[in-house]
DSSP file (Angstrom, degrees, kcal/mol; ACC not computed):
  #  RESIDUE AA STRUCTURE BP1 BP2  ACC     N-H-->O    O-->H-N    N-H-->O    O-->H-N    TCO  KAPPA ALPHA  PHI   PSI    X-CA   Y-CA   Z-CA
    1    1 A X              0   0    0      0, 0.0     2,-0.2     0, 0.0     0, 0.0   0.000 360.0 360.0 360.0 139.0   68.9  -51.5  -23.1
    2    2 A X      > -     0   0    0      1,-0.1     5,-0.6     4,-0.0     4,-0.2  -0.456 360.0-110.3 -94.8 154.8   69.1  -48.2  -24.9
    3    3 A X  T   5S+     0   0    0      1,-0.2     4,-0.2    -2,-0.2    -1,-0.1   0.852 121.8  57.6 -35.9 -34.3   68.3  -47.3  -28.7
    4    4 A X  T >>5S+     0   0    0      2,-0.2     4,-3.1     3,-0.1     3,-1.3   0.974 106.5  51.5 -62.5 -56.3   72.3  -46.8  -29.2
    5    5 A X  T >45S+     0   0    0      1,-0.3     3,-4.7     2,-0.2    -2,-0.1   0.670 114.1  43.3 -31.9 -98.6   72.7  -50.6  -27.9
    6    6 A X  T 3>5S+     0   0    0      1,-0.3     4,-0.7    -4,-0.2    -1,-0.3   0.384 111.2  46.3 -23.9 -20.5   70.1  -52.0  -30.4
    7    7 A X  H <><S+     0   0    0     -3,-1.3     4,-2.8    -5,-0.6    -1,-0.3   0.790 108.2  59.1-105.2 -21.6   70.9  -50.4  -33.0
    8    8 A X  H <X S+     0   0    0     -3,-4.7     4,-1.7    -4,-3.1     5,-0.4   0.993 114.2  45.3 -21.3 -94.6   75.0  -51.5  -32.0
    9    9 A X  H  > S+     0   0    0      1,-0.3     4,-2.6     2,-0.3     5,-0.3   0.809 112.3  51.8 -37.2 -53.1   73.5  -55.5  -32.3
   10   10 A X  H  X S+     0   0    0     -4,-0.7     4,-1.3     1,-0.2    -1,-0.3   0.977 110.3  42.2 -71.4 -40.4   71.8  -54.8  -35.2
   11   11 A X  H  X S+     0   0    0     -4,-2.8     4,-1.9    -3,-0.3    -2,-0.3   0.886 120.9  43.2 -25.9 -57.6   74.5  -53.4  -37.1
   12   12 A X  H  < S+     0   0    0     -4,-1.7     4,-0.4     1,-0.3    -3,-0.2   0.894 112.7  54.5 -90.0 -28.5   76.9  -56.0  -35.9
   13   13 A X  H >< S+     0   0    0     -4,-2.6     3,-0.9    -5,-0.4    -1,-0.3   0.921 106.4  50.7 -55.6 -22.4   74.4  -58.8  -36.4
   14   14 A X  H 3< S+     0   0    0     -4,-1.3    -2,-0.2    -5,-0.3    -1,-0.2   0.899 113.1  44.5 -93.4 -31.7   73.8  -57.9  -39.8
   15   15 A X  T 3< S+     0   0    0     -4,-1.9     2,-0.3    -5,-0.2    -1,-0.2   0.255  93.8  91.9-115.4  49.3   77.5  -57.9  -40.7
   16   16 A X    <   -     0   0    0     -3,-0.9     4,-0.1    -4,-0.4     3,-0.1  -0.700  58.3-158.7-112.3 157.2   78.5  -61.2  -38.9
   17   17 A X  S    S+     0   0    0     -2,-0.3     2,-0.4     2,-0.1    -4,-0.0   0.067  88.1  72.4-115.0   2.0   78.3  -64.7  -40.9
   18   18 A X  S    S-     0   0    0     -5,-0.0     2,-0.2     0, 0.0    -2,-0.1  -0.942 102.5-107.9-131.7 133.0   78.1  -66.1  -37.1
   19   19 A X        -     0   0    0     -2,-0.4     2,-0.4    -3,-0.1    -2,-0.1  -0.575  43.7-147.2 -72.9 139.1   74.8  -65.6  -35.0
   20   20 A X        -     0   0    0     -2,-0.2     2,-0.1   -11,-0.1    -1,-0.1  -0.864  13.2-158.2-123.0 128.0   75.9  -62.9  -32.6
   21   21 A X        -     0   0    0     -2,-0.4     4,-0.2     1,-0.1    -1,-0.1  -0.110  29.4-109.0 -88.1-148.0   74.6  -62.6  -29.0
   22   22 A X  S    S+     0   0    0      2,-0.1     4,-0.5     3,-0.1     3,-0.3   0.649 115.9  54.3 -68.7 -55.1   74.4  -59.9  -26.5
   23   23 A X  S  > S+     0   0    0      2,-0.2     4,-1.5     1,-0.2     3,-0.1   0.675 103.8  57.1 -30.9 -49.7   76.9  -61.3  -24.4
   24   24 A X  H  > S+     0   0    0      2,-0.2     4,-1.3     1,-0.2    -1,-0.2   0.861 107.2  49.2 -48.3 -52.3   79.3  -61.4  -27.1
   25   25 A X  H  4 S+     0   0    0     -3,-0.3    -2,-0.2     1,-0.2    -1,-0.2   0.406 109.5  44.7 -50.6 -39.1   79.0  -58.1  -27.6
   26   26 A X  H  4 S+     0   0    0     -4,-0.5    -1,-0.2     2,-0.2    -2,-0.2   0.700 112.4  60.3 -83.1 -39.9   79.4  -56.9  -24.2
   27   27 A X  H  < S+     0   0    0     -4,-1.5     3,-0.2     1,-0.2    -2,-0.2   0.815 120.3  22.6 -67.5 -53.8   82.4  -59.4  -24.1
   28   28 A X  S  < S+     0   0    0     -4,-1.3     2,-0.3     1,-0.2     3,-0.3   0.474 125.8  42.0-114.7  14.4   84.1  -57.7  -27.0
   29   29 A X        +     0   0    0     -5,-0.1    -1,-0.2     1,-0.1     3,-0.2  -0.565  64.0 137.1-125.3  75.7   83.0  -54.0  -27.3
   30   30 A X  S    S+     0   0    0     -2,-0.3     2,-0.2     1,-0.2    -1,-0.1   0.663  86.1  20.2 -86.1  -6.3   82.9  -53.0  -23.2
   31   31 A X  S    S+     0   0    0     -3,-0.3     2,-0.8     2,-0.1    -1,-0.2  -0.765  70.1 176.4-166.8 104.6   84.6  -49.7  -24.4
   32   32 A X        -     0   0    0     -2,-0.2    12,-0.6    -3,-0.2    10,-0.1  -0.357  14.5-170.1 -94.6  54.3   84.6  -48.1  -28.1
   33   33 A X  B     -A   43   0A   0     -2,-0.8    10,-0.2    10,-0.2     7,-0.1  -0.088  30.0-111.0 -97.1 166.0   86.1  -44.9  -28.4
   34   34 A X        -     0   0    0      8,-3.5     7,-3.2     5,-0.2     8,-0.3  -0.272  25.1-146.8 -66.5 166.4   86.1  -42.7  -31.1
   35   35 A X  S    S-     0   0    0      5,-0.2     2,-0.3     6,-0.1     5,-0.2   0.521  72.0  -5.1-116.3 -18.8   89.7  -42.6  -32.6
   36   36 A X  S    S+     0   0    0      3,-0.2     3,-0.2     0, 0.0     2,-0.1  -0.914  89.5  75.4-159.1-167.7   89.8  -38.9  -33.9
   37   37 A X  S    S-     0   0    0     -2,-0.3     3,-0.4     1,-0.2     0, 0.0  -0.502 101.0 -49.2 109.9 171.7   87.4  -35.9  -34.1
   38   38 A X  S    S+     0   0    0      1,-0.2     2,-0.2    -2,-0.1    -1,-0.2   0.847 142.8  37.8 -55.6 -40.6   85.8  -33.2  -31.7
   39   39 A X  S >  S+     0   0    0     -3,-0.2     3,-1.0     3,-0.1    -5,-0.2  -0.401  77.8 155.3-104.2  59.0   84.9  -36.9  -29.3
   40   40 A X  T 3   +     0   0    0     -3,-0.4    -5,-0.2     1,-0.3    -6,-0.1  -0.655  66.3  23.6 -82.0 134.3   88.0  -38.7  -29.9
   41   41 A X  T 3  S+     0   0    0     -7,-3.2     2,-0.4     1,-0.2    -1,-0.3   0.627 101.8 118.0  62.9  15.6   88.3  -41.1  -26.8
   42   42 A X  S <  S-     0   0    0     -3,-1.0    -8,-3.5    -8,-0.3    -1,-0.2  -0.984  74.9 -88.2-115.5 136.1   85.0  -41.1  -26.2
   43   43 A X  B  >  -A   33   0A   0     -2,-0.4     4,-1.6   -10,-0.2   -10,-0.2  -0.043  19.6-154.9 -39.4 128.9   82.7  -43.6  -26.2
   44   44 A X  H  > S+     0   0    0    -12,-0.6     4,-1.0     2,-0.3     3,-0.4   0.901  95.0  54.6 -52.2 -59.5   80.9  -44.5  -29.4
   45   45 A X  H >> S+     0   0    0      1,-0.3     4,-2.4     2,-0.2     3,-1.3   0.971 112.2  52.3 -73.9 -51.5   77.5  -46.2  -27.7
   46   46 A X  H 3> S+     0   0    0      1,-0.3     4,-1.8     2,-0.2    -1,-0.3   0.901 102.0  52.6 -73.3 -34.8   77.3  -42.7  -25.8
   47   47 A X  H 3X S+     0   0    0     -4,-1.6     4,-1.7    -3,-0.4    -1,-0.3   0.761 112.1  49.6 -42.4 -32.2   77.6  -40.4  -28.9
   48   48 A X  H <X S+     0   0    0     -3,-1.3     4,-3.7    -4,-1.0    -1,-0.2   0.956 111.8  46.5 -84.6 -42.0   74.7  -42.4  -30.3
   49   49 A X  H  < S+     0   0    0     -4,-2.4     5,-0.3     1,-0.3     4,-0.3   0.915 116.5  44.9 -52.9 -51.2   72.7  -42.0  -26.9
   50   50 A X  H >X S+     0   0    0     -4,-1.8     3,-1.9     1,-0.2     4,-1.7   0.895 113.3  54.8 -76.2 -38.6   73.5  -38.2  -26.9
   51   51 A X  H 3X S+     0   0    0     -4,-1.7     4,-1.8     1,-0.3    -2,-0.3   0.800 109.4  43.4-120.8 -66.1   72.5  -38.1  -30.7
   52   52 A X  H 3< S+     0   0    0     -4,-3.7     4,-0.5     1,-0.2    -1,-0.3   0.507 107.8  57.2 -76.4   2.8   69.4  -39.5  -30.3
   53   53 A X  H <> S+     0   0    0     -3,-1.9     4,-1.8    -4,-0.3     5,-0.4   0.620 104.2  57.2 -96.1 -33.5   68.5  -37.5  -27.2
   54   54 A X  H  X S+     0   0    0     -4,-1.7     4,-2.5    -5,-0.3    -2,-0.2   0.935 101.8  57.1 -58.0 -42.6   69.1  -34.4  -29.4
   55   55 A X  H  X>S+     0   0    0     -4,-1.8     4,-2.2     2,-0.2     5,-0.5   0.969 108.1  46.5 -42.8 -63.6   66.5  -35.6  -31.9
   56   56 A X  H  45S+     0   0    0     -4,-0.5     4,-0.3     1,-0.3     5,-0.3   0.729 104.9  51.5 -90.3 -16.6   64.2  -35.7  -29.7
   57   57 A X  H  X5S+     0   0    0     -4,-1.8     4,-3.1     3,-0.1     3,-0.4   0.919 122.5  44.1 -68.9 -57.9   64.7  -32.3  -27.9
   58   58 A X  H  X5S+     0   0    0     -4,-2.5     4,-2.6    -5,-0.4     5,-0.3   0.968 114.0  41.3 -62.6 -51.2   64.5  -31.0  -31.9
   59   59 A X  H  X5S+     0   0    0     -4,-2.2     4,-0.6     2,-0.2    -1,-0.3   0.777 117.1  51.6 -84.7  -0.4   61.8  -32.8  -33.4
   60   60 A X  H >>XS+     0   0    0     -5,-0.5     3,-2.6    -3,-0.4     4,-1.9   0.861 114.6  50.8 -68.0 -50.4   59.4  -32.0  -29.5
   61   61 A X  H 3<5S+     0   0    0     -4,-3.1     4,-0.4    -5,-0.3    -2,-0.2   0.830 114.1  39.5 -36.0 -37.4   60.5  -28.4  -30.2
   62   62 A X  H 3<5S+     0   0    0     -4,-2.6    -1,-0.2     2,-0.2    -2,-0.1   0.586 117.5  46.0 -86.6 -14.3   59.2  -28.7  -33.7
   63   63 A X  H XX5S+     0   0    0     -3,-2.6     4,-2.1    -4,-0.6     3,-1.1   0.897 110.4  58.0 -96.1 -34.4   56.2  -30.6  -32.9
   64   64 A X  T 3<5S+     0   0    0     -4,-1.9    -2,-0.2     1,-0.3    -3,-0.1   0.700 111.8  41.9 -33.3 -48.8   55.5  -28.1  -29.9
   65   65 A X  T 34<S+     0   0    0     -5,-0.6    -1,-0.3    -4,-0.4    -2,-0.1   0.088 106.9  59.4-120.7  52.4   55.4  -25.4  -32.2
   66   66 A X  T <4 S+     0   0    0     -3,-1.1    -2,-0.2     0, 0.0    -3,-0.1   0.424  93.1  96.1-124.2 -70.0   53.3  -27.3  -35.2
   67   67 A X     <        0   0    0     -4,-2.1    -3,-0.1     1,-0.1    -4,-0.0   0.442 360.0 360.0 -50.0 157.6   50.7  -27.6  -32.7
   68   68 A X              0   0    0     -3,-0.0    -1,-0.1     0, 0.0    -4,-0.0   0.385 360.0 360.0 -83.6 360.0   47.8  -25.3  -32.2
């Protein structure tokens, strides 16, 4: 499962009054897209995916050139 998921589940878990599975989740979100914007009609779950891959290109680059 990818960071984007997990952090999906937690979000929705935390603002459900009903314990929320995985299943559920897949059941009703198979396909989120963003509603306006540069990604409008693009998946949500994948912005998060690309978003957190981007971090992590910046902060090796920055840790890559910290080093000694």
């Amino acid at each position: 499962m990818s960071e984007g998921a997990i952090a999906i589940i937690n979000v929705a878990a935390a603002l459900s009054k009903e314990p929320i599975t995985l299943d559920d989740l897949i059941e009703e979100n198979l396909f989120r897209p963003m509603d306006d914007g540069p990604y409008a009609g693009q998946d949500g779950r994948d912005l998060i995916d690309d978003a957190l891959e981007w971090w992590r290109v910046q902060l090796d680059e920055i840790d890559r050139r910290a080093a000694p």
